[in-house]
Backbone as CSV, one residue per row, in Angstrom:
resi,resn,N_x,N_y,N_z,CA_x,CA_y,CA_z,C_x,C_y,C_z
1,UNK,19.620,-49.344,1.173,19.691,-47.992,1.679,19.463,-46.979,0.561
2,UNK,20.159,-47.362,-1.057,20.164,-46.716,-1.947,18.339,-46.102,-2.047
3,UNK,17.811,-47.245,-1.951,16.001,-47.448,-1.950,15.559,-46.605,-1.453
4,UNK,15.796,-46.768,-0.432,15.140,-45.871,0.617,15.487,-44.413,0.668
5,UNK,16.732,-43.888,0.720,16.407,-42.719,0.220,16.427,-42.113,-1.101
6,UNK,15.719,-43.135,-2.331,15.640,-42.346,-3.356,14.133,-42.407,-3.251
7,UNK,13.588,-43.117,-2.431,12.152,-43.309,-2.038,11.416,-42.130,-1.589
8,UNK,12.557,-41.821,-0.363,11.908,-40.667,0.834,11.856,-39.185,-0.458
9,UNK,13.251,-39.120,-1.182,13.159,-37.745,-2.320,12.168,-38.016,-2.745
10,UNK,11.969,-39.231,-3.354,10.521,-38.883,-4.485,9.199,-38.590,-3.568
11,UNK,9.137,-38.802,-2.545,7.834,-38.876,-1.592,7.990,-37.139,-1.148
12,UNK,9.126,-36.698,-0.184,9.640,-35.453,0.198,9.431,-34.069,-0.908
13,UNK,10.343,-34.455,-2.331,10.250,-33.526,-2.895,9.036,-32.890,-3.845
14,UNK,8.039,-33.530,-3.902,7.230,-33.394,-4.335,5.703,-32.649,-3.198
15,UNK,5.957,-32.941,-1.672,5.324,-32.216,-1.043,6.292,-30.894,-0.611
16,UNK,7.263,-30.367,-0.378,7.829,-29.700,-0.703,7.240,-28.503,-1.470
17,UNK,7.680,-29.444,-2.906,7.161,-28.077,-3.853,5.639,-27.638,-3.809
18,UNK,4.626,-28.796,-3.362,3.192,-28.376,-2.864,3.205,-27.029,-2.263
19,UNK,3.920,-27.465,-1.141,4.083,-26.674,0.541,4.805,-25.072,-0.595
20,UNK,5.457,-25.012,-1.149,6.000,-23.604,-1.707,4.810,-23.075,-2.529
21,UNK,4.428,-23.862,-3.471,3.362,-23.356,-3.964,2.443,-22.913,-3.362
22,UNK,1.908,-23.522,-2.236,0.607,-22.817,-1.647,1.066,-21.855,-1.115
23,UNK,1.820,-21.657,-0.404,2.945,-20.255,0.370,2.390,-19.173,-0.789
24,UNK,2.828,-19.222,-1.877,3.224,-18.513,-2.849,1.856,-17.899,-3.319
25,UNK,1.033,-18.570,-3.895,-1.046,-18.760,-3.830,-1.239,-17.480,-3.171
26,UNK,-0.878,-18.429,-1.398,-1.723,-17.221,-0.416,-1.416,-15.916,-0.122
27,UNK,0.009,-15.295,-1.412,0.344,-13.790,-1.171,-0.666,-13.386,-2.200
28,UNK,-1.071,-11.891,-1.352,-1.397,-10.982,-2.471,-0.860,-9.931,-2.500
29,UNK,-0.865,-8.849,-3.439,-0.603,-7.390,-3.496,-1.281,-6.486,-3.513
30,UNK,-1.486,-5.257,-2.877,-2.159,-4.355,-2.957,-1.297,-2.977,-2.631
31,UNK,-1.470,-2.064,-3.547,-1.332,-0.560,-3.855,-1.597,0.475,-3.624
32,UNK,-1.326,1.057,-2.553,-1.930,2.488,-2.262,-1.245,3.598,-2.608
33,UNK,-1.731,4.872,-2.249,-1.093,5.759,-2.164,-2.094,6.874,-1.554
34,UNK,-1.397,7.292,-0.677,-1.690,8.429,0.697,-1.329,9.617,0.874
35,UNK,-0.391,9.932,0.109,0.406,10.962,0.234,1.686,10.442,0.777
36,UNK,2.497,11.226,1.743,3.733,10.504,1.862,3.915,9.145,2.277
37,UNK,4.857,8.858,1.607,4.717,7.189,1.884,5.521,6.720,3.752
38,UNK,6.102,7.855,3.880,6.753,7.369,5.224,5.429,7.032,6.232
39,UNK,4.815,8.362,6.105,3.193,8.389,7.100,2.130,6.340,6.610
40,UNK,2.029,6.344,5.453,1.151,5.638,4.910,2.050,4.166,5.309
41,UNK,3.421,3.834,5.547,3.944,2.696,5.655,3.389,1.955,6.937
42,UNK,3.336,2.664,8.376,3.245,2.426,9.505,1.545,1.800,9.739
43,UNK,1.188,2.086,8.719,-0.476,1.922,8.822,-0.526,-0.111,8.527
44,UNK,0.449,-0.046,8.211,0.084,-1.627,8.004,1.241,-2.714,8.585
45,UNK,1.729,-2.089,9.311,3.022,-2.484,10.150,1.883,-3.266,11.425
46,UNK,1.759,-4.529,11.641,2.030,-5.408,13.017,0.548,-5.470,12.573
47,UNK,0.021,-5.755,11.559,-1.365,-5.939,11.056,-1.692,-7.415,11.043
48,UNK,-2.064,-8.593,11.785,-2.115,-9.732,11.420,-2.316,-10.136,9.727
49,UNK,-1.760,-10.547,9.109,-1.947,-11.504,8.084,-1.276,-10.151,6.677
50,UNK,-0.795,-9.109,7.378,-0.279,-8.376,6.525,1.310,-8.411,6.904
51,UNK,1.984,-8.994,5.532,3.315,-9.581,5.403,4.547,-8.709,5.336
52,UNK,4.408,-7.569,4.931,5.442,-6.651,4.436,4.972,-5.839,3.841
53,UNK,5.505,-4.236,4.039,4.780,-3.267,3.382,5.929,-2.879,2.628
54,UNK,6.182,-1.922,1.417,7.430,-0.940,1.350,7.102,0.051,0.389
55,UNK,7.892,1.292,0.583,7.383,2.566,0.184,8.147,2.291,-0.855
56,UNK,7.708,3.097,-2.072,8.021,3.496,-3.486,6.816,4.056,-4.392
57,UNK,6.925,4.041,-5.996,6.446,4.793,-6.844,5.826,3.899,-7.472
58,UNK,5.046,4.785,-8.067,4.427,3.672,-9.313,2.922,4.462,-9.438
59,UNK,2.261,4.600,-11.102,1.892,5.321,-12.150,2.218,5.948,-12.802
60,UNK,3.497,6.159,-12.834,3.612,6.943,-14.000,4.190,6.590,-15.133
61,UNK,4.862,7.319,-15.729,5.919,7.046,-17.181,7.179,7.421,-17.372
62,UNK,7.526,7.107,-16.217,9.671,7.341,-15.775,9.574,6.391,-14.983
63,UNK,10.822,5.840,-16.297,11.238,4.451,-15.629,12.215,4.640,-14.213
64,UNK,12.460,4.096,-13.203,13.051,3.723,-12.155,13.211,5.238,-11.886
65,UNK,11.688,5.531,-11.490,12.139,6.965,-10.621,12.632,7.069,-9.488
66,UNK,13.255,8.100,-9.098,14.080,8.493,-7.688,13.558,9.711,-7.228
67,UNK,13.591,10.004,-6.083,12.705,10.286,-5.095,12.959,12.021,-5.644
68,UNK,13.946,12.489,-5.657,13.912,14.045,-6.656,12.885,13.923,-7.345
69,UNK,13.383,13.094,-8.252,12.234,13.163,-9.797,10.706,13.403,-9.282
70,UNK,10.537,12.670,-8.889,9.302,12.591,-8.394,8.732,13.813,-7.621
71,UNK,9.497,13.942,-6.575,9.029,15.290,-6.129,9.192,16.250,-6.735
72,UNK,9.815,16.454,-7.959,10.034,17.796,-8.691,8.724,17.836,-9.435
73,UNK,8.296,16.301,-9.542,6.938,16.512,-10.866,7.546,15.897,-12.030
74,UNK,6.292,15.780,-13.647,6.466,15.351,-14.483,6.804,13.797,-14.689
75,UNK,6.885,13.332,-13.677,6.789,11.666,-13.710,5.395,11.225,-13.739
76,UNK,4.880,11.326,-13.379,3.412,10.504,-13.208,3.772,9.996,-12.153
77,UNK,4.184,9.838,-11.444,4.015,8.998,-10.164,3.716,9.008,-9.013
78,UNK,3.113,8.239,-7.993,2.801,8.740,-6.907,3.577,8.003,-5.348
79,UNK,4.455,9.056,-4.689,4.799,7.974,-3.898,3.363,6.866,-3.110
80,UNK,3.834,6.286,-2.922,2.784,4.951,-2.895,3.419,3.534,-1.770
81,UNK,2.858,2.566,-1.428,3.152,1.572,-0.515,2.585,0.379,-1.222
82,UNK,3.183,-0.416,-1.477,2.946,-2.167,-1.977,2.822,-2.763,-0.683
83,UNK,2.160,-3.400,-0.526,1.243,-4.506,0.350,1.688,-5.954,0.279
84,UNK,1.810,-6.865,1.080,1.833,-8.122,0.226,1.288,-8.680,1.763
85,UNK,0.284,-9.532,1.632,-0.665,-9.958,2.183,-1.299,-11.349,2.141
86,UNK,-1.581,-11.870,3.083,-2.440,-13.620,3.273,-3.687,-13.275,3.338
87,UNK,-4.520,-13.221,2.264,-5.655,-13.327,1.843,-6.407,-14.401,2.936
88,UNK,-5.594,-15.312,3.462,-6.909,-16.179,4.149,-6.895,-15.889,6.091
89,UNK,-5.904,-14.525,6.089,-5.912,-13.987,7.222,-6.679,-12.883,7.294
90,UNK,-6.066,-11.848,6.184,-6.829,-10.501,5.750,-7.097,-10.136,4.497
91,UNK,-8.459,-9.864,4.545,-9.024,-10.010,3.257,-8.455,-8.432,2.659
92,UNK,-8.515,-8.630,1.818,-8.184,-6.849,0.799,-9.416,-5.713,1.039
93,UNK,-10.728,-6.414,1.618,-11.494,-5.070,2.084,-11.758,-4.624,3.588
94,UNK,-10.993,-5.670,3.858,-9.849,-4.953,5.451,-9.057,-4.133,5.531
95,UNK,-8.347,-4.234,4.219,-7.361,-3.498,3.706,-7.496,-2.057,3.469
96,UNK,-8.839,-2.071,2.619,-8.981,-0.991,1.949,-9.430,-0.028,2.950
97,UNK,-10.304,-0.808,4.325,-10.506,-0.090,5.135,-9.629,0.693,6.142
98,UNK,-8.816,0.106,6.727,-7.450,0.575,6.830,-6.654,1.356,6.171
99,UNK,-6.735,1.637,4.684,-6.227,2.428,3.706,-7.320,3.971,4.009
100,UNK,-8.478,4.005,3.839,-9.546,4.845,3.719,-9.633,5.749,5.181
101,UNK,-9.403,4.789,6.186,-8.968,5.494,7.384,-7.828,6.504,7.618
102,UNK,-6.825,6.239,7.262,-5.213,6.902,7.185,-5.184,7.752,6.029
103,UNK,-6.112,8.393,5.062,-6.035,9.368,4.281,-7.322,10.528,4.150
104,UNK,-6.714,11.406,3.699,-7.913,12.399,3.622,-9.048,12.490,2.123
105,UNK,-9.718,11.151,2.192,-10.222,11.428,0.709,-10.582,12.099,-0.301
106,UNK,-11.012,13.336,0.567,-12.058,14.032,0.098,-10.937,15.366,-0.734
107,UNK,-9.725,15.067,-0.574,-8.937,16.347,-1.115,-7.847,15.697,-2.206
108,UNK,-8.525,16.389,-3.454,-7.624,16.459,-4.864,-6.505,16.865,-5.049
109,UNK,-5.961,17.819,-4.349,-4.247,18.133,-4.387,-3.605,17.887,-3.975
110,UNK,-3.542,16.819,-3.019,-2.872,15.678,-1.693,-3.017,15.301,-0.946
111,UNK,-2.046,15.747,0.073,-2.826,15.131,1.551,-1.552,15.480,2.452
112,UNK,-2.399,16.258,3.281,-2.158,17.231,4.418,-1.226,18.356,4.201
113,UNK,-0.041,18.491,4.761,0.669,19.446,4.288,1.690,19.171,2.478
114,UNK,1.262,17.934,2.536,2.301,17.491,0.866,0.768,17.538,-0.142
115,UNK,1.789,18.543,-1.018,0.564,19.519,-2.558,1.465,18.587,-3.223
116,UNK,0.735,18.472,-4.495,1.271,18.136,-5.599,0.756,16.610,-5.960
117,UNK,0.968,16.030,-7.031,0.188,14.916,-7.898,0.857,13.894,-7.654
118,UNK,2.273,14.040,-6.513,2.872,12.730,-6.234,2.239,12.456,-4.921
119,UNK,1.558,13.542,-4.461,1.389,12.792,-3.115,-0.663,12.987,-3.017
120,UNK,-1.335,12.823,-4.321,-2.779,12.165,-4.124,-2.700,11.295,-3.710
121,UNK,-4.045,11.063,-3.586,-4.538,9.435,-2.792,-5.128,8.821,-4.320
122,UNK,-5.081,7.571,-4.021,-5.236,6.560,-4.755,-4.874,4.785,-4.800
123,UNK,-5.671,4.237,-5.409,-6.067,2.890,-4.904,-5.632,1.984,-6.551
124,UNK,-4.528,1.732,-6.167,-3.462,0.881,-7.535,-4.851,-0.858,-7.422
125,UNK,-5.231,-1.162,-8.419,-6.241,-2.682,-8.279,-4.880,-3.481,-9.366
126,UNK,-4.711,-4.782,-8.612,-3.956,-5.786,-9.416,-4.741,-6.824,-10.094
127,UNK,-6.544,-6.752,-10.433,-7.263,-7.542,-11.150,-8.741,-6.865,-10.706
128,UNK,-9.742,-7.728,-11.172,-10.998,-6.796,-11.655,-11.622,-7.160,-10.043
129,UNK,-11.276,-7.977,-9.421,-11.951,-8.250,-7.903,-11.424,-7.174,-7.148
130,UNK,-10.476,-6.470,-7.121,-9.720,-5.669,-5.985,-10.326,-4.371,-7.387
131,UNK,-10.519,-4.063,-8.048,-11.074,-3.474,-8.398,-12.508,-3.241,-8.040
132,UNK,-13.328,-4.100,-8.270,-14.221,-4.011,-8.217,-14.901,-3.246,-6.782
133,UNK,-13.913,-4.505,-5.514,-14.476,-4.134,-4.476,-13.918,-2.157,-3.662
134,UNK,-12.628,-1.983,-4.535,-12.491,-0.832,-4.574,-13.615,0.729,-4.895
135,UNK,-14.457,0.191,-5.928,-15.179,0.931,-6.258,-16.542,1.200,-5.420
136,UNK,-16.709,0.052,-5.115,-18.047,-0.156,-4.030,-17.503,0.238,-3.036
137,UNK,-16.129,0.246,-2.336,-16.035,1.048,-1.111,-15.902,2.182,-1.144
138,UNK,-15.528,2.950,-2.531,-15.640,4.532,-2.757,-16.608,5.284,-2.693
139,UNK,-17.363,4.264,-3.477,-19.406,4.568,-3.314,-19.584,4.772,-2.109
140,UNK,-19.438,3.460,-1.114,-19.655,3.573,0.272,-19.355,4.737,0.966
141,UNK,-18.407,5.098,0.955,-17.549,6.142,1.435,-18.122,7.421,1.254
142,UNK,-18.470,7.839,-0.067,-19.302,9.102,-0.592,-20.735,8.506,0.039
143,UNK,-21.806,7.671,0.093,-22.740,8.278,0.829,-22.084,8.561,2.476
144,UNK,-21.249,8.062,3.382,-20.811,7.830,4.500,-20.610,9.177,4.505
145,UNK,-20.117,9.837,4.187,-19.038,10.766,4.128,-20.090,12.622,3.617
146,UNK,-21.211,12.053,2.664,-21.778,12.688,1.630,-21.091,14.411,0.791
147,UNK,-20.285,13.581,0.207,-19.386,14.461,-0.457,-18.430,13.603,-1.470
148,UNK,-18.181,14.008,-2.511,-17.247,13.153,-3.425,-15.987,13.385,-2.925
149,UNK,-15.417,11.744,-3.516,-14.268,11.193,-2.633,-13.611,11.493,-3.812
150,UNK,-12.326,12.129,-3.852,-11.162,12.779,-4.743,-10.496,11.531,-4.879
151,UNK,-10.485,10.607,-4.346,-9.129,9.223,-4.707,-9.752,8.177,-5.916
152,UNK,-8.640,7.892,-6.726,-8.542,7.680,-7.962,-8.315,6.077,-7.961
153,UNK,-8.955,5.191,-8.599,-8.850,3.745,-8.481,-8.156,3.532,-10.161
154,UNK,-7.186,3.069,-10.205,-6.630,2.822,-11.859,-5.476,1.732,-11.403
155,UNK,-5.677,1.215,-12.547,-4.849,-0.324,-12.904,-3.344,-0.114,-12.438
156,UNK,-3.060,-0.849,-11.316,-1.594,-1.618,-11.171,-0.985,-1.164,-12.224
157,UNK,0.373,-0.694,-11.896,1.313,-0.920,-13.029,2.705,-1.010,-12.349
158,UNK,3.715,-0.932,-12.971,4.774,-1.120,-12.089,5.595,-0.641,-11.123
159,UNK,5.689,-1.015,-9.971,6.262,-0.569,-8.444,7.626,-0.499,-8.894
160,UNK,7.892,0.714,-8.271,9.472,0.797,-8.158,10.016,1.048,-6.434
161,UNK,10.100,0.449,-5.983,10.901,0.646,-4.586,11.320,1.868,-4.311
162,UNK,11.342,2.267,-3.390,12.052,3.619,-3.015,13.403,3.279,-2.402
163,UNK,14.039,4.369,-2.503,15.335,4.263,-2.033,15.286,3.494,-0.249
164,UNK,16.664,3.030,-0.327,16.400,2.443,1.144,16.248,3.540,2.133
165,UNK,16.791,4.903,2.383,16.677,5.160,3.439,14.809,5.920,3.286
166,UNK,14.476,5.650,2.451,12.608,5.714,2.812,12.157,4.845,3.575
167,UNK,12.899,3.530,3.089,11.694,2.630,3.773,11.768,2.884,5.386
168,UNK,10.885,1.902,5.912,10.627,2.160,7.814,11.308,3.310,8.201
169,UNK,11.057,4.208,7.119,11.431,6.012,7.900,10.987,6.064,9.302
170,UNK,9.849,5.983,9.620,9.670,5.812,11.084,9.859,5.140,12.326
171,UNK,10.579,4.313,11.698,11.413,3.414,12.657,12.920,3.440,12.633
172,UNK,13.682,4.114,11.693,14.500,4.828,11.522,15.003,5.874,11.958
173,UNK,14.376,6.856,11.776,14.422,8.208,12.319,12.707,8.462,12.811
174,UNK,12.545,8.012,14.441,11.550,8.275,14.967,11.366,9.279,15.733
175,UNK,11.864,10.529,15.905,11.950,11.606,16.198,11.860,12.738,15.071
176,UNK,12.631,12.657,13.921,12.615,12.839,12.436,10.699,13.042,12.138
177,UNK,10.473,12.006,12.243,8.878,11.418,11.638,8.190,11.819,12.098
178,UNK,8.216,11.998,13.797,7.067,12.150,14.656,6.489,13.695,14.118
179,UNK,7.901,14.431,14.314,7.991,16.450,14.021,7.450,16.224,12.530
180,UNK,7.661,15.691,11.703,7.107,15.628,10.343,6.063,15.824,10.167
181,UNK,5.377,14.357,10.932,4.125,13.742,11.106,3.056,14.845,11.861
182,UNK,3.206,15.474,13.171,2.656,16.496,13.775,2.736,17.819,12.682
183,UNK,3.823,18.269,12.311,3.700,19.763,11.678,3.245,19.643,10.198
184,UNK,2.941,18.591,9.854,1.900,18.450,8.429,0.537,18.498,8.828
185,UNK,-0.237,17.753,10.318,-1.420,18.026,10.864,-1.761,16.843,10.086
186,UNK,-1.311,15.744,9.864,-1.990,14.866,9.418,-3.164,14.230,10.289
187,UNK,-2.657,13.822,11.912,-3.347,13.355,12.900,-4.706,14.278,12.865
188,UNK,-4.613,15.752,12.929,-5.493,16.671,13.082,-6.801,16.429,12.187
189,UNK,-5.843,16.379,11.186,-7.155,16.278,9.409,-7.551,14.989,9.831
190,UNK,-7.255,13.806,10.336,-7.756,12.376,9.789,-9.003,12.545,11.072
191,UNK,-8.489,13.202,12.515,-9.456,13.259,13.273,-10.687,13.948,13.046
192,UNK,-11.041,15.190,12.187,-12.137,15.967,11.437,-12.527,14.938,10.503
193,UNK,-11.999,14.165,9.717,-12.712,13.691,8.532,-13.226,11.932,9.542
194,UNK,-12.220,11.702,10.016,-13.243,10.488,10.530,-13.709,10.397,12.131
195,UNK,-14.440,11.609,12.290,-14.793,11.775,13.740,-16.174,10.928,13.472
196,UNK,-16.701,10.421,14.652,-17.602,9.594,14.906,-18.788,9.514,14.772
């Protein structure tokens, strides 16, 4: 009996750790930023092969910023949304398309009713492929569009989570969001910039 199950561990634990590893492989990450992150979270909510979204910060140079800081300025940071994603469900220029849809590219001081340098658009790349294909869809976008696209493609750096009561703001306080969401005119602007 001893045999046998020191047999089945050595046979078991070793596909096991296979089975975690590949799990682990098929996440990826990807980085946006839209302007507010409550608006930009919902965009990737019930997305096949997209795993979890969550709002927080990240570019700048303050460590473990909080949501004041940030909105006061002088952080570098932009509220922003981390991605984590099955590449062999949805590719990252599914992604990006979905990202490019839900923001207003074409405007340098934010997006919609939120001014200021925390709430530009911009496209965080975690290696030179999500880079790359980032850039060719910006191109794309400016002849599509024919006008230069204001959103900024620069290197990953480190995510800081936002406080909990950010995250699923809109599923949270969905009455809160909706009045938010309407009296910024976000719906309004995305319908002018990607009318048909």
């Amino acid at each position: 009996m001893k045999h046998l199950i020191k047999f089945t561990v050595l046979i078991i634990l070793p596909l096991l750790n296979m089975s975690i590893q590949a799990s682990e492989k098929s996440t990826e990450t990807a980085i946006f930023a839209g302007g507010c992150f409550w608006c930009m979270q919902p965009v990737f909510e019930n997305v096949p092969g997209i795993l979890s979204s969550t709002a927080g910060y990240t570019g700048g140079h303050v460590e473990n910023p909080t949501y004041e800081k940030v909105s006061h300025g002088n952080t570098g940071h932009y509220e922003s949304v981390e991605i984590a994603f099955d590449p062999s469900i949805i590719s990252y220029e599914e992604i990006l398309k979905l990202f490019w849809k839900n923001i207003d590219p074409v405007d340098a001081g934010g997006q919609f009713c939120d001014r200021g340098d925390s709430y530009r658009s911009a496209i965080f790349y975690a290696n030179e492929s999500q880079k790359d294909l980032a850039e060719q869809s910006k191109v794309d976008l400016e002849k599509k569009l024919k006008t230069p696209v204001a959103t900024s493609i620069i290197p990953a750096s480190k995510f800081y989570p936002a406080e909990d009561y950010h995250q699923d703001f809109h599923s949270k306080n969905p009455i809160r969001y909706k009045f938010y969401r309407a009296s910024c005119g976000r719906d309004r602007r995305l319908k002018e910039v990607w009318k048909p």
